[in-house]
DSSP file (Angstrom, degrees, kcal/mol; ACC not computed):
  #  RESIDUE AA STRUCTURE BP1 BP2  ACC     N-H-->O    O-->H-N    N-H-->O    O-->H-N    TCO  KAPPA ALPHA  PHI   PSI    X-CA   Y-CA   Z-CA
    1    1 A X              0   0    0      0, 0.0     4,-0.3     0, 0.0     5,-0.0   0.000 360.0 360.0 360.0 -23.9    7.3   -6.6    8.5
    2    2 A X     >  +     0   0    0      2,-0.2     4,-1.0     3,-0.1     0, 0.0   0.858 360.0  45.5 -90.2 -53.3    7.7   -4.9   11.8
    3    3 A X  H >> S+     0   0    0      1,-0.2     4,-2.7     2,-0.2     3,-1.6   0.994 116.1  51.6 -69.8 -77.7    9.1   -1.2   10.0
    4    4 A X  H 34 S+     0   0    0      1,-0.3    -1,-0.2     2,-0.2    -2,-0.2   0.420 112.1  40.6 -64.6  -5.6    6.0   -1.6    7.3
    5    5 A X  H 3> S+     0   0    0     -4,-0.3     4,-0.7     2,-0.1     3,-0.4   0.718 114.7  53.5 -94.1 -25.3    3.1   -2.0    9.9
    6    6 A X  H XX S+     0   0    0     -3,-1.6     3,-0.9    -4,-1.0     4,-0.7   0.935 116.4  41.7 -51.4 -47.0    4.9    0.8   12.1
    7    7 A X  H 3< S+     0   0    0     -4,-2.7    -1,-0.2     1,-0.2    -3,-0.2   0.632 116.2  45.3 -80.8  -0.5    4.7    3.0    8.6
    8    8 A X  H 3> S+     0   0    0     -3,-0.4     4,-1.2     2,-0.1    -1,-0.2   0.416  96.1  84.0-114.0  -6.8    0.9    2.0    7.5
    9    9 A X  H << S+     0   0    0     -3,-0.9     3,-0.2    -4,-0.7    -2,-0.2   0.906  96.4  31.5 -53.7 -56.2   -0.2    2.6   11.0
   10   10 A X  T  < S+     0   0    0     -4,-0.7    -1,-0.2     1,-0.2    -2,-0.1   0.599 108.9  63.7 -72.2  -7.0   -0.7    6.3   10.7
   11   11 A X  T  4 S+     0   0    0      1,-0.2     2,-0.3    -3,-0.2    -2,-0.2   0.796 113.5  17.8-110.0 -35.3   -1.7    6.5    7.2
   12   12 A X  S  < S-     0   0    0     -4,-1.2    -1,-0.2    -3,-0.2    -4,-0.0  -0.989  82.5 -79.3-142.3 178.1   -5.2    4.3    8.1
   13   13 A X        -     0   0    0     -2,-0.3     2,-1.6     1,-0.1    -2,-0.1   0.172  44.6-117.4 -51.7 153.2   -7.5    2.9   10.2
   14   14 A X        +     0   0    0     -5,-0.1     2,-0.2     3,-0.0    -1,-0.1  -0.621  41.2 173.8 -91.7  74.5   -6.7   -0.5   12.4
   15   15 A X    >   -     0   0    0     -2,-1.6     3,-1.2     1,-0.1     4,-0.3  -0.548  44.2-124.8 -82.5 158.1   -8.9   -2.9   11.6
   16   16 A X  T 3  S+     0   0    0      1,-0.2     2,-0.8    -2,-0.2     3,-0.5   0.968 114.6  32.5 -50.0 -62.7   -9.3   -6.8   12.5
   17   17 A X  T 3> S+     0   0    0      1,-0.2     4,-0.5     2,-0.1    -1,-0.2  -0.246  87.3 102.7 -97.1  67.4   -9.2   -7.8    8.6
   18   18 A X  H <> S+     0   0    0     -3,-1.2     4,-0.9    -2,-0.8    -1,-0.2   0.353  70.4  66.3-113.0  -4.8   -6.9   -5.1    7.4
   19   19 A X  H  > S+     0   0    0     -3,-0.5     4,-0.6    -4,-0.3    -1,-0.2   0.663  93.6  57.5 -86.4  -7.3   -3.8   -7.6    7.2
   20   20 A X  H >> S+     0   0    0      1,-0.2     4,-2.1     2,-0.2     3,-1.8   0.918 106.2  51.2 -98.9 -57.3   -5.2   -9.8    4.3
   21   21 A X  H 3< S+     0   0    0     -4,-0.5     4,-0.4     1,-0.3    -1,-0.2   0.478 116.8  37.2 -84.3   4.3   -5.6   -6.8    2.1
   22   22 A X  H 3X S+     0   0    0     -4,-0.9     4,-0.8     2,-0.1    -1,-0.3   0.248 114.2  55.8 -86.5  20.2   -2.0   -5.6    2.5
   23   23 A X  H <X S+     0   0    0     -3,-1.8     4,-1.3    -4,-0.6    -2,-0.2   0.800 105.5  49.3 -10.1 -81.9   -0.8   -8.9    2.6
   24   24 A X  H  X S+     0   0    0     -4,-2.1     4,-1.5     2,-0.2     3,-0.5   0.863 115.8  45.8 -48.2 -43.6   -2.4   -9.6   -0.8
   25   25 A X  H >> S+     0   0    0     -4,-0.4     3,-2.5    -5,-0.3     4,-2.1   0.996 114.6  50.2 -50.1 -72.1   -0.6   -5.9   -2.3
   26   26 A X  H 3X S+     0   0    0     -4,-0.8     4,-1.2     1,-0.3    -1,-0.2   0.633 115.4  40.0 -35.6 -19.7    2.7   -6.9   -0.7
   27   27 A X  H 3X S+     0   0    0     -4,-1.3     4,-1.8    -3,-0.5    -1,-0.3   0.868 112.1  51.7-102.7 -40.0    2.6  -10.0   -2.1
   28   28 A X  H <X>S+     0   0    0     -3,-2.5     4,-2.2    -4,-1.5     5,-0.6   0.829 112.6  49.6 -83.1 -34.4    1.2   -8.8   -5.5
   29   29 A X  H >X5S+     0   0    0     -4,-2.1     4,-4.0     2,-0.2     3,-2.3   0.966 108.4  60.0 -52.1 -70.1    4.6   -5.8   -5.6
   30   30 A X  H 3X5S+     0   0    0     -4,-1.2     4,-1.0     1,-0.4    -2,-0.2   0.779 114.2  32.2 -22.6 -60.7    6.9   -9.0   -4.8
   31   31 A X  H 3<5S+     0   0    0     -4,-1.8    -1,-0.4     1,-0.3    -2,-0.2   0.755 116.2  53.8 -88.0 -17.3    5.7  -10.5   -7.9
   32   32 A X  H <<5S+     0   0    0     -3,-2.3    50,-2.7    -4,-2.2    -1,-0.3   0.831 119.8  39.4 -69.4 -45.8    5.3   -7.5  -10.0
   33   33 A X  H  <<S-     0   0    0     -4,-4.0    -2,-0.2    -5,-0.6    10,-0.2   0.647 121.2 -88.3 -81.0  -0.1    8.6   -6.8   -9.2
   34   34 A X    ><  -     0   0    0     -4,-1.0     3,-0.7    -3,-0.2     7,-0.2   0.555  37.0-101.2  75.8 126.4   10.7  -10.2   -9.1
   35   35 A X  T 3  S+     0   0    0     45,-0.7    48,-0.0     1,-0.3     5,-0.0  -0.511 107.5  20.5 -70.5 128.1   11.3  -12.6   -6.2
   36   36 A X  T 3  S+     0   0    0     49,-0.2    50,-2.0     1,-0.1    51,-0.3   0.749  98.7 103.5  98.1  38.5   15.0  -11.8   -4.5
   37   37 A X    <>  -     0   0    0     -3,-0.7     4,-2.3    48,-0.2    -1,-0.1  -0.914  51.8-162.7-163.6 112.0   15.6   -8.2   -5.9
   38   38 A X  H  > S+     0   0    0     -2,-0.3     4,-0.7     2,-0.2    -1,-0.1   0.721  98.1  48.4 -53.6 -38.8   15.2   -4.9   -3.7
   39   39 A X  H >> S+     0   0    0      2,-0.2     3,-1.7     1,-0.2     4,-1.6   0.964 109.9  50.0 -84.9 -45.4   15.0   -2.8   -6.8
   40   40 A X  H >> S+     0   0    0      1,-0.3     4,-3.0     2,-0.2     3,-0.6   0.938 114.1  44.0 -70.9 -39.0   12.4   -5.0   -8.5
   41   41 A X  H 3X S+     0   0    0     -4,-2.3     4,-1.0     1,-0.2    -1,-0.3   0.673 110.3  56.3 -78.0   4.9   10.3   -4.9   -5.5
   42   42 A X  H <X S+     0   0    0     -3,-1.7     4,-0.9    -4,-0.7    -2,-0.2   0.643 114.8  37.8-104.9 -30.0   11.0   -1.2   -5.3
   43   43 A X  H XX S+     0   0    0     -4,-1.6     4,-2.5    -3,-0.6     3,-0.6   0.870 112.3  57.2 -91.0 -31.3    9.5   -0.6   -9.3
   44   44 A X  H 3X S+     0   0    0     -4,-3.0     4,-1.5     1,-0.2    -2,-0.2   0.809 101.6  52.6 -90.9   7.1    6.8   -3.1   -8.8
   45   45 A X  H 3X S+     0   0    0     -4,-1.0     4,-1.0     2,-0.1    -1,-0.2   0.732 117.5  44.0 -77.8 -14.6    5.5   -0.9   -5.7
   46   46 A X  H <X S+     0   0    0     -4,-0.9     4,-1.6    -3,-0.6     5,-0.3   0.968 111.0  49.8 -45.8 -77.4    5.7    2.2   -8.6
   47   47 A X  H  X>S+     0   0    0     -4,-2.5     4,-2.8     1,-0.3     5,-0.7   0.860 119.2  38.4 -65.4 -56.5    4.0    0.2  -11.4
   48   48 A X  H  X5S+     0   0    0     -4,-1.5     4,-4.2    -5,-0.3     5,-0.3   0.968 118.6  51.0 -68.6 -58.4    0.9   -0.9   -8.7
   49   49 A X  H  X5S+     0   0    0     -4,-1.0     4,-3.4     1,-0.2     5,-0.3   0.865 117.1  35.0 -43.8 -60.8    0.8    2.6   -7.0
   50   50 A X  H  X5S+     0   0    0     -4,-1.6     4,-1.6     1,-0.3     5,-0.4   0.987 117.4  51.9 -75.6 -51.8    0.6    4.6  -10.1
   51   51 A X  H  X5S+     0   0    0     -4,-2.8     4,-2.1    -5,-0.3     5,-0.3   0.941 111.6  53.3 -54.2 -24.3   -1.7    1.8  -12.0
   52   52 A X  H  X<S+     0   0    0     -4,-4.2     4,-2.0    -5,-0.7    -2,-0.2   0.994 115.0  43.3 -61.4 -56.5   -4.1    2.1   -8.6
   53   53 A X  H  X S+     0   0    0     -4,-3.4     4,-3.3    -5,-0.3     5,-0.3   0.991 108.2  49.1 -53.3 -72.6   -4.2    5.6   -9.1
   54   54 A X  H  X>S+     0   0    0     -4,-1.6     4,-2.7    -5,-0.3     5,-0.7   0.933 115.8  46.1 -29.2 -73.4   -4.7    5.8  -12.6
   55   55 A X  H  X5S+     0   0    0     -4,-2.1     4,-1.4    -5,-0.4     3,-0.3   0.964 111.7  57.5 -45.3 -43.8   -8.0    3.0  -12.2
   56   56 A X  H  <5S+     0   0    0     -4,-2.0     4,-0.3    -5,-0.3    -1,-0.2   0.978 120.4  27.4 -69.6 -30.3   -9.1    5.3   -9.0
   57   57 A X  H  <5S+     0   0    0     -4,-3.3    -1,-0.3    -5,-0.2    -2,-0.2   0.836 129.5  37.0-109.0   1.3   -9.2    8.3  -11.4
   58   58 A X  H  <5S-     0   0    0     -4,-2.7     2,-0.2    -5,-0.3    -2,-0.2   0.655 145.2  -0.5 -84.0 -22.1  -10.0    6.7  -15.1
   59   59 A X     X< +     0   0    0     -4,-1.4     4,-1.8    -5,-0.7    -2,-0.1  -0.628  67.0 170.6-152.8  70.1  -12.6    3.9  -13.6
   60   60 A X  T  4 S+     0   0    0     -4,-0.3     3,-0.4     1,-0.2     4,-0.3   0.970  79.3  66.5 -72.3 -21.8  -12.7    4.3   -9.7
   61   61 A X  T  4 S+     0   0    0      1,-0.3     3,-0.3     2,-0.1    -1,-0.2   0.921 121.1  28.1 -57.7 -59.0  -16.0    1.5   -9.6
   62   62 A X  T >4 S+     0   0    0      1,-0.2     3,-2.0    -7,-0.1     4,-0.4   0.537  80.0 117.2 -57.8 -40.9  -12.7   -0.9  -10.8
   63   63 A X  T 3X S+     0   0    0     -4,-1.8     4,-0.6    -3,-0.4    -7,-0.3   0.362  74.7  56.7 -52.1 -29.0   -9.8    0.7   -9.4
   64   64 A X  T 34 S+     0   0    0     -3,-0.3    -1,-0.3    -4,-0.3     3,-0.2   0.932 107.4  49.3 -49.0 -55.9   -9.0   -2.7   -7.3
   65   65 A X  T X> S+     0   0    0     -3,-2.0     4,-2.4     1,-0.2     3,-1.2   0.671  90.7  74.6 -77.7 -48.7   -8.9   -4.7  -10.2
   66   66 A X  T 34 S+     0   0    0     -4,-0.4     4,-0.3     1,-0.3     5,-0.3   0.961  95.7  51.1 -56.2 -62.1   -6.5   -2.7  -12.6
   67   67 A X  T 3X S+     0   0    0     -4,-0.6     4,-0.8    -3,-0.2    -1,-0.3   0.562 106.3  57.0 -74.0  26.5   -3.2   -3.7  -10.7
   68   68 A X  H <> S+     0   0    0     -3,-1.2     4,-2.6     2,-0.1    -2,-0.2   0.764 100.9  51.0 -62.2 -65.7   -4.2   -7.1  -10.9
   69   69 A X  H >< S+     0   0    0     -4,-2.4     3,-2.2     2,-0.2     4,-0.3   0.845 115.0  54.6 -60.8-107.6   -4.5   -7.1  -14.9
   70   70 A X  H 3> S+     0   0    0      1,-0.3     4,-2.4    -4,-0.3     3,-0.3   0.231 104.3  46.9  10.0 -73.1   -0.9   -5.6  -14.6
   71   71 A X  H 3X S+     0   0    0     -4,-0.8     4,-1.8     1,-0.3     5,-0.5   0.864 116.3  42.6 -89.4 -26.1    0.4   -7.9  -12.9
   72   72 A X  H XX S+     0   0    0     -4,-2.6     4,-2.6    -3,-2.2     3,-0.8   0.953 116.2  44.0 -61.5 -35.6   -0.9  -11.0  -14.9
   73   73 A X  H 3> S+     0   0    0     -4,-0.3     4,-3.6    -3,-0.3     5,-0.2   0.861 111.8  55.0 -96.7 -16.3   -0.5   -9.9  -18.1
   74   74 A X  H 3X S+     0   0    0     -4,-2.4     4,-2.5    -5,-0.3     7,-0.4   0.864 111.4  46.8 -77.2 -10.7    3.2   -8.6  -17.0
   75   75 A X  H << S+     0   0    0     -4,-1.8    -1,-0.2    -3,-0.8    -2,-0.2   0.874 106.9  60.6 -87.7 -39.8    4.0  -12.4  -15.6
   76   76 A X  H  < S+     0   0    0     -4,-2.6     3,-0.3    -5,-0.5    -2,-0.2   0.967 115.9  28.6 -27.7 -63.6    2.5  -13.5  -19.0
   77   77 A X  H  < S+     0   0    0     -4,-3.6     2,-0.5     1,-0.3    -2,-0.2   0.987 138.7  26.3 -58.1 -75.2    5.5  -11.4  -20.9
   78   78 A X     <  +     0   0    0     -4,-2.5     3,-0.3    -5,-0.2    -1,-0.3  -0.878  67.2 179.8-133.8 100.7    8.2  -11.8  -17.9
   79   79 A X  S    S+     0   0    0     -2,-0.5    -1,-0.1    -3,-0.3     3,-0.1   0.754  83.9  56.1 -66.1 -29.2    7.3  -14.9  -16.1
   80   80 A X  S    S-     0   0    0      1,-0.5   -45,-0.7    -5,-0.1     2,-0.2   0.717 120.6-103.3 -93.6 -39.4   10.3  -14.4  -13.7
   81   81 A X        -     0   0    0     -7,-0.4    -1,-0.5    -3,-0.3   -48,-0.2  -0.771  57.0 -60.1 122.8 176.8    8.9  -10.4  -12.6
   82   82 A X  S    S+     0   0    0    -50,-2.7     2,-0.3    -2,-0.2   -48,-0.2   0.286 126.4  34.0 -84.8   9.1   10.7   -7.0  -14.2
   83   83 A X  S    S-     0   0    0     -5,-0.1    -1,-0.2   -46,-0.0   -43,-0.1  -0.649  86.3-115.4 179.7 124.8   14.2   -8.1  -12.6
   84   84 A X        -     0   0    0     -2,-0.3   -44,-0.1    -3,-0.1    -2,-0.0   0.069  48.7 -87.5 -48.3 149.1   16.0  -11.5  -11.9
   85   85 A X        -     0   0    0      1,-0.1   -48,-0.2   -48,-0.1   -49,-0.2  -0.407  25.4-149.7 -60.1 157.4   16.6  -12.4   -8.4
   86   86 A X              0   0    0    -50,-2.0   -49,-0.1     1,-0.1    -1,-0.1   0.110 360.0 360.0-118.6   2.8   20.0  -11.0   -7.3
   87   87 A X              0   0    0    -51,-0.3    -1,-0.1   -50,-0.0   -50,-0.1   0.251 360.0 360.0-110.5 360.0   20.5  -14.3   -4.5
């Protein structure tokens, strides 16, 4: 937690409620990616980055929204995340 607020520090501003909305991401990779697996949480920060991007440049009004839909419909298919815990 310590290393990933050092490393989002420069990249934007420091606001009071800026922890709930990377909170909510972190939380949303975790689960894109499978609970107990470095590699899973390591594709499901790909899969949200590039679907964020994609909504910012097909639908930016939306662009929040999109990894969202992802990541339900992908717990629909793969309840578990893209890769079993490793623990």
């Amino acid at each position: 937690a310590g290393l990933g607020g050092a490393l989002i520090a420069p990249m934007v501003n420091i606001t009071l409620g800026m922890d709930i909305t990377i909170l909510i991401e972190a939380f949303l990779i975790v689960i894109i990616g499978g609970l107990g697996n470095i590699w899973g949480a390591l594709c499901g920060a790909l899969i949200f980055g590039l679907v964020h991007a994609f909504g910012v440049l097909f639908w930016p009004q939306f662009a929040i929204v999109f990894p969202f839909v992802t990541a339900g419909i992908l717990l629909i298919v793969r309840p578990t995340g893209l890769l079993k815990s490793t623990w």
